[in-house]
C-alpha positions in Angstrom: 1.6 -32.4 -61.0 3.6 -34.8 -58.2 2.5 -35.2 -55.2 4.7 -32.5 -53.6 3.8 -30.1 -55.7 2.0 -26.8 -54.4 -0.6 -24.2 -55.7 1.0 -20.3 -56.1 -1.3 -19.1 -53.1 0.9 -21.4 -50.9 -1.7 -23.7 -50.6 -0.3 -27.6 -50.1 -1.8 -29.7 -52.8 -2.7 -33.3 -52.2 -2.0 -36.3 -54.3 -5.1 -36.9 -56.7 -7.4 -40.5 -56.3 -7.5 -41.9 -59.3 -11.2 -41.4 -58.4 -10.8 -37.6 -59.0 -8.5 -37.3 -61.9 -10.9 -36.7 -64.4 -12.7 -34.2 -61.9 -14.9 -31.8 -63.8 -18.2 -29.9 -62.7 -21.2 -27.7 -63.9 -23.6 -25.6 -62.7 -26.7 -26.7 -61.4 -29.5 -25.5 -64.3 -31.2 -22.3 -63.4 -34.8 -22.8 -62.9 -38.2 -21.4 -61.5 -40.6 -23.6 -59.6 -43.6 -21.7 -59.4 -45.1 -24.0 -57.0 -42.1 -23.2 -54.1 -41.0 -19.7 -55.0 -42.8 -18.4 -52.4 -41.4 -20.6 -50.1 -38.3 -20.4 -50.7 -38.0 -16.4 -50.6 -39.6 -16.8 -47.3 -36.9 -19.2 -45.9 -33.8 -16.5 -47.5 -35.6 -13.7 -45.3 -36.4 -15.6 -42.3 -32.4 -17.0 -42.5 -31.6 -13.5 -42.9 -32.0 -12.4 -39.3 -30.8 -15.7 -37.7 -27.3 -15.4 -38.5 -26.4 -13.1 -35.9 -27.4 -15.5 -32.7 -24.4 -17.8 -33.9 -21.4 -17.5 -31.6 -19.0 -19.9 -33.8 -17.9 -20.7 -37.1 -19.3 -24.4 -36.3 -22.3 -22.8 -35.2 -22.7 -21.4 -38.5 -22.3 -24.1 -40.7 -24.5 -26.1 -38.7 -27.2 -23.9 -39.3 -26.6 -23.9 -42.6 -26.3 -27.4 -43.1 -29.5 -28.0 -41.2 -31.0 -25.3 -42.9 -30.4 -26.5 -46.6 -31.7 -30.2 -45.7 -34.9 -29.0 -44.4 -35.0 -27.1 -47.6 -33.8 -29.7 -50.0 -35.8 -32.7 -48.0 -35.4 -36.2 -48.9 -31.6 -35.9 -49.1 -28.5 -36.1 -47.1 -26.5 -33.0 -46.6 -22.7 -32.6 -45.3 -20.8 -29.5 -44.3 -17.5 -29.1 -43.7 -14.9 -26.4 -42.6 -11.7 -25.7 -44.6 -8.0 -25.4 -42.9 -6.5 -24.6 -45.8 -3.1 -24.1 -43.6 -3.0 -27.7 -43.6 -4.8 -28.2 -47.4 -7.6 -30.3 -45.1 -12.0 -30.5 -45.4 -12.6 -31.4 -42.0 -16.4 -32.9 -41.8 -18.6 -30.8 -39.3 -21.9 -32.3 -39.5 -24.0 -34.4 -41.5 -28.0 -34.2 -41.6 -30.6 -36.5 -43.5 -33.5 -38.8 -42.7 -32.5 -41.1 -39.4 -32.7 -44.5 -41.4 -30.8 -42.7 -43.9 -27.9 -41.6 -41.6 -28.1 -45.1 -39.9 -27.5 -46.7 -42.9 -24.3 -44.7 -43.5 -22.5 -45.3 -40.5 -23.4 -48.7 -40.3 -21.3 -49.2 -43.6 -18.8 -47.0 -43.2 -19.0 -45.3 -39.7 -19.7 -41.6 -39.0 -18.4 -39.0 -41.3 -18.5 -36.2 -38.9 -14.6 -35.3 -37.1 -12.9 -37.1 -40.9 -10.6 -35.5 -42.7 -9.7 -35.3 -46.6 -7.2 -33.3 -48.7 -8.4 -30.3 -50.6 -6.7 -30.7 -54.1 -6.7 -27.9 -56.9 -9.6 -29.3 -58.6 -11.7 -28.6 -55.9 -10.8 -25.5 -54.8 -11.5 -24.5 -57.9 -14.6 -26.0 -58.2 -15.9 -24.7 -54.6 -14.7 -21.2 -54.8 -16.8 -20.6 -58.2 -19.7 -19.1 -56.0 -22.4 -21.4 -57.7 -23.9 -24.4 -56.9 -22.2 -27.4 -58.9 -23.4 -30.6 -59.8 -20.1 -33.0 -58.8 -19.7 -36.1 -61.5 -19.4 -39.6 -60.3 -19.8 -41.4 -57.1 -19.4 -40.8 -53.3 -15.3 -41.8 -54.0 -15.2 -37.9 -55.9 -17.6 -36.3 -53.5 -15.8 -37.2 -50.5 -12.3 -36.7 -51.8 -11.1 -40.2 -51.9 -12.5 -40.3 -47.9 -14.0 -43.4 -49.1 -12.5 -46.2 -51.6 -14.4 -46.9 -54.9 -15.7 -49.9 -52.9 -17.1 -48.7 -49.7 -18.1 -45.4 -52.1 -20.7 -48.1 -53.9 -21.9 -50.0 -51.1 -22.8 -46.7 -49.5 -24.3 -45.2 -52.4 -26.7 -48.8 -52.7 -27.3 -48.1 -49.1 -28.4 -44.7 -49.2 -29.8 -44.5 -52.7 -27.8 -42.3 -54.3 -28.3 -40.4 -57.3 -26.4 -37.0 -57.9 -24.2 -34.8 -55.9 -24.2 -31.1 -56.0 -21.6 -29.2 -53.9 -21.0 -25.5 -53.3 -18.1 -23.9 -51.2 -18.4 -20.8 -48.7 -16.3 -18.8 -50.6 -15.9 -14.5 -50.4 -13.2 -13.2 -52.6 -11.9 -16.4 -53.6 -11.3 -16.9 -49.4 -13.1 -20.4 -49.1 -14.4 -21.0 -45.2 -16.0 -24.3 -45.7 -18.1 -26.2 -48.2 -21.4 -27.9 -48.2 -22.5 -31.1 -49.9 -26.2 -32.0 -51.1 -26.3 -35.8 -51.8 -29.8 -36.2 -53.5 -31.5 -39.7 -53.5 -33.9 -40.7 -56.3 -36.8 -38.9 -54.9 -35.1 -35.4 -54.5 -36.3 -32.4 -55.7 -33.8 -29.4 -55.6 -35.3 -26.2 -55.2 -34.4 -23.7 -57.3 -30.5 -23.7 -57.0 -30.7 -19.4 -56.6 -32.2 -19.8 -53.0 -29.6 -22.4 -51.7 -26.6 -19.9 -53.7 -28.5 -17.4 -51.7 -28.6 -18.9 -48.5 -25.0 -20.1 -48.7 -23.8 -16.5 -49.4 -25.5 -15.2 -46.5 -23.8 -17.7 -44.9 -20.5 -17.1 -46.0 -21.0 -13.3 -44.8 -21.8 -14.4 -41.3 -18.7 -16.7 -41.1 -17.0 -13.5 -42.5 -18.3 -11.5 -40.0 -17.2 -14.5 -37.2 -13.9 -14.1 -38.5 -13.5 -11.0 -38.6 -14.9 -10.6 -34.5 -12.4 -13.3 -33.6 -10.1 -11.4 -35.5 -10.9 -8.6 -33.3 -11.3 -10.1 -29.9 -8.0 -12.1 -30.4 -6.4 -8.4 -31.3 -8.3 -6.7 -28.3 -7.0 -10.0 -26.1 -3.1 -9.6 -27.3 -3.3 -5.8 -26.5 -5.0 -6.2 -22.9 -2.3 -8.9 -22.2 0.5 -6.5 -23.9 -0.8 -3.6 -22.0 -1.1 -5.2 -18.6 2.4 -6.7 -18.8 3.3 -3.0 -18.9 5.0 -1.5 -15.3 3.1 1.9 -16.6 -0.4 3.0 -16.2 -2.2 2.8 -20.1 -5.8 4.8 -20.3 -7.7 5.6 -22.8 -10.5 8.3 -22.0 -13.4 10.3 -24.0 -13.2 13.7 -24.4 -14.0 14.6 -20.8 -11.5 12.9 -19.2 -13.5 9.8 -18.6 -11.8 6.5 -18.3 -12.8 4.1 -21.2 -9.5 1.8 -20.7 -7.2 1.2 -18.2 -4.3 -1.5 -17.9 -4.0 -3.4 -15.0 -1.4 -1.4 -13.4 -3.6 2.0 -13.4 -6.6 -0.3 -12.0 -3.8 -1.5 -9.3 -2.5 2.5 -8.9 -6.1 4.5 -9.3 -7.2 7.5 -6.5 -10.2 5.4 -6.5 -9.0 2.5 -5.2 -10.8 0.5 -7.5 -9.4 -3.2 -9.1 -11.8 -4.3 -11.7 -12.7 -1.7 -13.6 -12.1 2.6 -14.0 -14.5 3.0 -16.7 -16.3 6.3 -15.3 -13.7 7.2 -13.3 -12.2 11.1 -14.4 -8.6 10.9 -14.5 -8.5 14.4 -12.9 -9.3 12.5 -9.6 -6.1 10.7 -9.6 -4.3 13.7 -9.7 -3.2 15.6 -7.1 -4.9 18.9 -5.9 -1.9 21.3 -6.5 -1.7 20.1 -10.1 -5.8 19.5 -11.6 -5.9 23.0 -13.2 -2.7 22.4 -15.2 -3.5 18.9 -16.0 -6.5 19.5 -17.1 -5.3 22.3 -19.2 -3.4 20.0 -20.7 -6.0 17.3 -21.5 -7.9 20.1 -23.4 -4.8 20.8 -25.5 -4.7 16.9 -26.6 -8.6 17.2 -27.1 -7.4 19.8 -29.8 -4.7 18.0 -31.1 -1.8 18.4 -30.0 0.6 15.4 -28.8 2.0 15.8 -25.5 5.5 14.1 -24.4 6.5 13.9 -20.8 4.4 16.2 -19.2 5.2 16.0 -15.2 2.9 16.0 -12.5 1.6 14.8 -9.1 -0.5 11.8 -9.0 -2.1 10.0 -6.2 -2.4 6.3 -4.9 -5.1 4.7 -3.6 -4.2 5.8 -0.1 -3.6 9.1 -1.0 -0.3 9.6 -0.9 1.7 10.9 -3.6 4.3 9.9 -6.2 5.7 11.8 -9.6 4.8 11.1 -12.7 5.6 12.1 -16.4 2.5 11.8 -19.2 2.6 10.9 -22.7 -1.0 11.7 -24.2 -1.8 11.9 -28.0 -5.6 12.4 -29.3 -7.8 9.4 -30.2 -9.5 9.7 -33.6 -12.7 8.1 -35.0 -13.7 8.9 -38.5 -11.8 12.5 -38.7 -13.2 13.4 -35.5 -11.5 13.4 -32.4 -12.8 11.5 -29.9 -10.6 10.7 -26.7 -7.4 10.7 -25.5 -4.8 7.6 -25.0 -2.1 8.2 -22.8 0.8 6.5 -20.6 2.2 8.1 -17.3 5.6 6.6 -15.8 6.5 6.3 -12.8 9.5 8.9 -12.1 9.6 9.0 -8.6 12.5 7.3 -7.8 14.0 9.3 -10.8 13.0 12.6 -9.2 14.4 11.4 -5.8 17.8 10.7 -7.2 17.5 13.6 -8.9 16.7 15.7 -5.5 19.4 13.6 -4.0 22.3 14.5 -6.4 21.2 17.8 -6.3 21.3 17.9 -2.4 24.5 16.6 -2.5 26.3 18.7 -4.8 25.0 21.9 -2.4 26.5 19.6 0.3 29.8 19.8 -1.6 29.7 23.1 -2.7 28.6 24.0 1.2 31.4 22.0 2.5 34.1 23.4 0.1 32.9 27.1 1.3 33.1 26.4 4.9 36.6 24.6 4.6 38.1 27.5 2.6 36.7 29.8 5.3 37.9 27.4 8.0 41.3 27.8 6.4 40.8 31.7 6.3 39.8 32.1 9.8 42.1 29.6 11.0 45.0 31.6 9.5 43.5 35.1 10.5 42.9 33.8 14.1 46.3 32.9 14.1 47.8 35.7 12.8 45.7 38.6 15.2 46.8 36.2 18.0 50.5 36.8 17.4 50.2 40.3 17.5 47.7 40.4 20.3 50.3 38.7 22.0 52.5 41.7 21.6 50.4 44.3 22.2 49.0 42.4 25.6 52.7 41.9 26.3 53.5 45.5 25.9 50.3 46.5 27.7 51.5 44.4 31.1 55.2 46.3 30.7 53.8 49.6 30.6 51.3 49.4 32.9 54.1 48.2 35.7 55.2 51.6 35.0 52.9 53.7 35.5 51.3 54.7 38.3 47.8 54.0 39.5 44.5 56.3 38.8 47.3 58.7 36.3 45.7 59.0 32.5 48.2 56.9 31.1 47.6 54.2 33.0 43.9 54.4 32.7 44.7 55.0 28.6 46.8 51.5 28.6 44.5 49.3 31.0 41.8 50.2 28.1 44.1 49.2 25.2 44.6 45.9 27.4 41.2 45.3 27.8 40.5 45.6 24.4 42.9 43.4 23.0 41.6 40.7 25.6 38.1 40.9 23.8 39.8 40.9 20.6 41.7 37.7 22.1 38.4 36.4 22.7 36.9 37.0 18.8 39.9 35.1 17.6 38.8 32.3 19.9 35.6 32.1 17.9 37.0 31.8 14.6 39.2 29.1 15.7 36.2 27.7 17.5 34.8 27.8 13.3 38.1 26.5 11.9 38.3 23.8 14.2 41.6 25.1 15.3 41.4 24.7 19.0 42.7 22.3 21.0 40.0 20.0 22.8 39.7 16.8 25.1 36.9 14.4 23.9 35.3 12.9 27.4 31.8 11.5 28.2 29.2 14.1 28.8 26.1 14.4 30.5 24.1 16.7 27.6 21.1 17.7 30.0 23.8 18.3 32.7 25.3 21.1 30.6 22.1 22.1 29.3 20.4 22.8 32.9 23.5 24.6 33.7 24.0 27.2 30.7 20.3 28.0 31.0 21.4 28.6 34.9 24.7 30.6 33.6 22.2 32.6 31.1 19.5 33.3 33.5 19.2 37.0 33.3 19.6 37.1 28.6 16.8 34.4 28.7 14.4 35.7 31.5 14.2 39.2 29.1 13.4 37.0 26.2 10.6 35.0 27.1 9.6 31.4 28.5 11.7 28.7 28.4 11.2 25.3 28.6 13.3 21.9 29.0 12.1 18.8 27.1 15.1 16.9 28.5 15.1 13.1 27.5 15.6 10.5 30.5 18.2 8.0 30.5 20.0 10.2 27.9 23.1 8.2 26.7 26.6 10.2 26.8 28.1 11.9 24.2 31.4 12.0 22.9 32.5 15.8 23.5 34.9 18.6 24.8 33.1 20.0 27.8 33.9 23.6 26.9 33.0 23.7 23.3 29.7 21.4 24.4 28.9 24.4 26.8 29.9 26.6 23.9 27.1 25.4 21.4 24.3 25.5 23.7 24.9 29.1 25.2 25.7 29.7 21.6 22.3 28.4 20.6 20.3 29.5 23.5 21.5 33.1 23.0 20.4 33.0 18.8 17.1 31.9 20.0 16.5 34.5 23.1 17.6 37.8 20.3 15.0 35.6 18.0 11.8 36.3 20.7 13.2 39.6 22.3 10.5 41.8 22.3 8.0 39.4 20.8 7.2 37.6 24.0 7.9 33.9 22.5 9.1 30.5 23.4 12.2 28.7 23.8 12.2 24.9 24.1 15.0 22.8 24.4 14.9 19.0 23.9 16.9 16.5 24.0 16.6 12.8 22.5 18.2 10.4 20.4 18.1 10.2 16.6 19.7 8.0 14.3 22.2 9.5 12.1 20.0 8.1 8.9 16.6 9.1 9.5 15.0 11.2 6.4 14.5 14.6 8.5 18.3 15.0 7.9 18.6 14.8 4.4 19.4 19.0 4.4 21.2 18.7 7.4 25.1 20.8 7.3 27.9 18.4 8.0 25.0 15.2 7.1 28.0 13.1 5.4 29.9 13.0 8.7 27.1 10.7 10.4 26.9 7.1 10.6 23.9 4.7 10.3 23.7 4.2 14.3 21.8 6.2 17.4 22.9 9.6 18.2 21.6 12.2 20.9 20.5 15.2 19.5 20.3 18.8 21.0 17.0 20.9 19.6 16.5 24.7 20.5 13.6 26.0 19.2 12.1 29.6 19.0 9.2 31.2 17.9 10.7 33.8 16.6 10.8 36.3 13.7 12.2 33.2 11.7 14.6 33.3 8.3 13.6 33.4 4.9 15.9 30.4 3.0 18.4 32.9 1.2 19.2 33.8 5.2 19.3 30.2 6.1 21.7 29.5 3.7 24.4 31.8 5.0 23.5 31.9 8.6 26.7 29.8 9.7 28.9 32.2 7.6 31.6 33.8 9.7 30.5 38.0 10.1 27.1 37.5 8.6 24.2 38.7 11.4 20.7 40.3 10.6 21.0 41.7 14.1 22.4 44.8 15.8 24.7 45.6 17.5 26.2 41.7 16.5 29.1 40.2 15.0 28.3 36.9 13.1 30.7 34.4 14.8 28.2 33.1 17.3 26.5 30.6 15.0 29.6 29.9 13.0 31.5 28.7 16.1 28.7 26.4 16.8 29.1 24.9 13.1 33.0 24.6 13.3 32.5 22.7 17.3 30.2 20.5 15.5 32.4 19.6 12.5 35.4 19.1 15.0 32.9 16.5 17.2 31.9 14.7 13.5 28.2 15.9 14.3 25.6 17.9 11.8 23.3 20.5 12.6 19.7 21.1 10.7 17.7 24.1 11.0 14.1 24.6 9.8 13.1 28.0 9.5 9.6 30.1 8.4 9.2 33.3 8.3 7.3 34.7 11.4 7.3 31.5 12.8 10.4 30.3 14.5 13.3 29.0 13.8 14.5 25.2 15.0 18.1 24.4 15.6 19.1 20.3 16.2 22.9 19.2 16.8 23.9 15.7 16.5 26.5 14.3 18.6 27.5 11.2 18.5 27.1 8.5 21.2 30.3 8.2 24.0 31.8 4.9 23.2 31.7 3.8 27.1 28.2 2.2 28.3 26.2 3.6 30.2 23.5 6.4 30.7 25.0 10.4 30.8 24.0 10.6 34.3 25.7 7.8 35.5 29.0 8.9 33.6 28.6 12.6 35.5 28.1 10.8 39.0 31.6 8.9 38.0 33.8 12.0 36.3 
């Protein structure tokens, strides 16, 4: 075999000494020694117990080493652990008499930390399971560690006279090897008790293995798990916490950082959803796997976010015995999905009104062309007739009928956006103070009103007539709203910008820009609307009252749209209703009340 040669397991093989080439072994001779058989089963069952206490594979073969000398006596032993990776005996410890050891290292310096290739021969020899007596020198024993002529000036030194050697070997898995050097007054024990004591120490460095195994797996799935941006919990069967990553320790109701173990997952959960939850924890218990189940969860300060689960059930032996499961974030998910959801209503909303702007626009056009005629008509045959006669009294009527129908045509072009209007700067709680004056004796029969009125309100960009428009408008809605229930009307004023979250649901939102505009509120405490009457309640013709005729509200939407504003309304049921119109900010600087002293 060459030097580059390798064994089938993989295993690199090292070049053979010369020293080893003829490397052969046997098994140490089975025999009973009355005299120390008592002994000697009283050392295997006091060894039995100690293996436990060792944290480390050095540990162990320390123990053992020591162990075997103490046993052995006059004799020197050496351990050594295998890295068969790298086809290496790496010396852990060496143990004898001190003028022995002294000896050794003063001819050829301490063992302990060297290092010698682990050829076929040996591996064979070690992994046998039995105690073998090693022929030749300290050159063999060692591996070609030493030359043949340091190997016989240490061997004079120390007295030697036979080598046995014996590996730590479970299913032909070798974890180390120990060497007994006996000098010429050594007397092996019984070579049963040391196989003995070596296989027991085999198992613990088994064992070792087997917990670093463990601990390095548990280490790599902590580290995997807390490098995950989702909370990971593993709970028993009440919905206990067990495990938790780092981002649950970070995210739990508790508030706690170090550790959740105790902690009931229901308590990170939000009220509205326990009962489901935990419905849904007892189906895993019995189970079943569950895949993106949604809820609401809580953060350590108590406010909310969404979430969607992933649970499957843990099982132990057959039985189940816990729950592992994984909740994602989804609130940013659920918000875009709100938002794109929103916005299509705003779309389909703002398609509806501007096909019944269009509609009204045309009708409004149309009634006033023949309105025109018939008022036309009206004017030449009243200059006709005479005074206080029936006929006369018959077409006065007509005309004043056709004026009021002039006036609901008005309204839908008020909704279309069709009228003509001249933007200006306007004082808001200027025109507020005087429609409430205007509308004195509609809002004393309602109920109490009160002004809110912002100071140093800045103007607005507006026709004065359509301004005056939406607020008489608005404070009429509100005043039928209270009629007969003895409520409250408030009217505020203020300044909101056109971003803030309150108008997410707000009709005509898109039109407003990032910046400060003053607002207009009337609120009423009211019968309120339920939302399928919210919905519609700018839609020309639609009123819940009577007598009424629907365009009061819509004319406040289309003077709005034509000022680039947006109105919100919050409504409950039996408790009011709240109206707010944006307008936007007057381009000229300066305070409303200043630009009212100067117009």
């Amino acid at each position: 075999m060459s030097e580059h040669d390798a064994l089938s397991d993989g295993r690199p093989v090292a070049p053979t000494p010369a020293a080893t080439a003829e490397l052969t072994a046997s098994v140490v001779a089975r025999r009973r020694l009355p005299d120390r058989h008592e002994q000697d089963l009283e050392f295997l069952a006091r060894s039995a117990t100690e293996w436990v206490e060792l944290p480390a594979d050095e540990d162990i073969l320390a123990f053992a080493g020591r162990r075997i000398w103490e046993l052995v006596g006059d004799s020197v032993v050496l351990v050594s652990s295998i890295a068969l990776g790298a086809g290496l005996g790496i010396a852990q410890a060496v143990f004898g008499a001190p003028e022995t050891l002294a000896a050794w290292r003063a001819v050829a310096g301490d063992p302990v930390g060297e290092s010698a290739p682990i050829n076929d021969q040996a591996f064979q020899g070690l992994t046998r399971g039995r105690l073998m007596v090693v022929p030749g020198g300290l050159d063999v024993v060692t591996l070609g560690l030493y030359s043949a002529e340091v190997a016989r000036k240490l061997e004079r030194a120390i007295g030697f006279r036979q080598a046995c050697a014996m590996g730590f070997t479970l299913r032909r898995e070798l974890y180390g090897s120990v060497v007994i050097i006996a000098r010429e007054h050594t007397d092996l024990p019984d070579p049963r008790i040391i196989e003995a004591f070596v296989n027991q120490a085999t198992v613990a460095l088994q064992r070792q293995r087997a917990m670093d195994s463990l601990r390095e797996s548990e280490r790599r799935f902590r580290e995997l798990a807390d490098q995950l941006p989702q909370t990971v919990v593993e709970t028993d069967v009440d919905g206990n916490v067990t495990f938790a990553n780092r981002h649950a320790l970070q995210g739990a109701a508790s508030g706690a950082t170090a550790d959740a173990r105790g902690v009931n997952v229901l308590d990170g959960v939000a009220p509205k959803d326990r009962e489901r939850v935990a419905a849904t924890l007892r189906r895993v218990i019995e189970g079943e796997t569950v895949l993106g189940a949604e809820y609401t969860a809580l953060h350590p300060d108590g406010s909310p976010y969404e979430v969607a689960c992933y649970a499957s059930p843990i099982e132990r032996g057959g039985h189940l015995v816990g729950i592992r499961a994984i909740a994602i974030d989804i609130t940013e998910r659920k918000q875009a999905e709100a938002a794109r959801q929103r916005y299509e209503v705003q779309l389909q909303h703002a398609a509806k009104l501007e096909s019944l702007a269009v509609l009204a626009g045309g009708l409004a056009h149309d009634y006033n062309n023949l309105l025109v005629a018939v008022l036309g008509n009206a004017e030449l045959a009243l200059t006709g007739l005479k005074a206080g006669t029936l006929a006369h009294e018959r077409v006065h009527k007509i005309q004043n009928a056709a004026r009021r129908a002039a006036e609901l045509t008005d309204r839908l072009l008020d909704y279309s956006g069709g009228r003509h209007f001249v933007l200006q700067a306007l004082a808001l709680n200027e025109i507020v103070v005087e429609t409430r004056s205007l509308l004195e004796g509609t809002l004393a029969r309602a109920g109490a009103v009160r002004l809110e009125l912002a100071s140093e309100l800045p103007a607005i960009e507006g026709d004065a007539a359509q301004v005056r428009q939406v607020v008489s408008n608005l404070l009429t809605n509100a005043a039928e709203a209270v009629e007969g229930r003895g409520g409250t009307i408030t009217v505020r004023t203020g300044v909101m910008r056109g971003d803030h979250p309150a108008l997410r649901d707000a009709y005509l939102g898109g039109e407003l820009l990032p910046e400060d505009h003053v607002f207009l509120e009337v609120a009423d405490t009211g019968c309120g609307m339920d939302e399928a009457t919210r919905l519609r309640v700018f839609d020309p013709f639609f009123t819940t009252k009577f007598p009424g005729r629907g365009l009061g509200l819509a004319a406040v939407l289309g003077i709005v749209r034509t000022h680039r504003g947006a109105v919100h309304v919050d409504s409950e049921v039996d408790r009011g209703t709240t109206f707010r119109v944006l307008f936007r900010v007057a381009q000229r600087a300066g305070s409303a009340d200043a630009n009212a002293d100067e117009r």
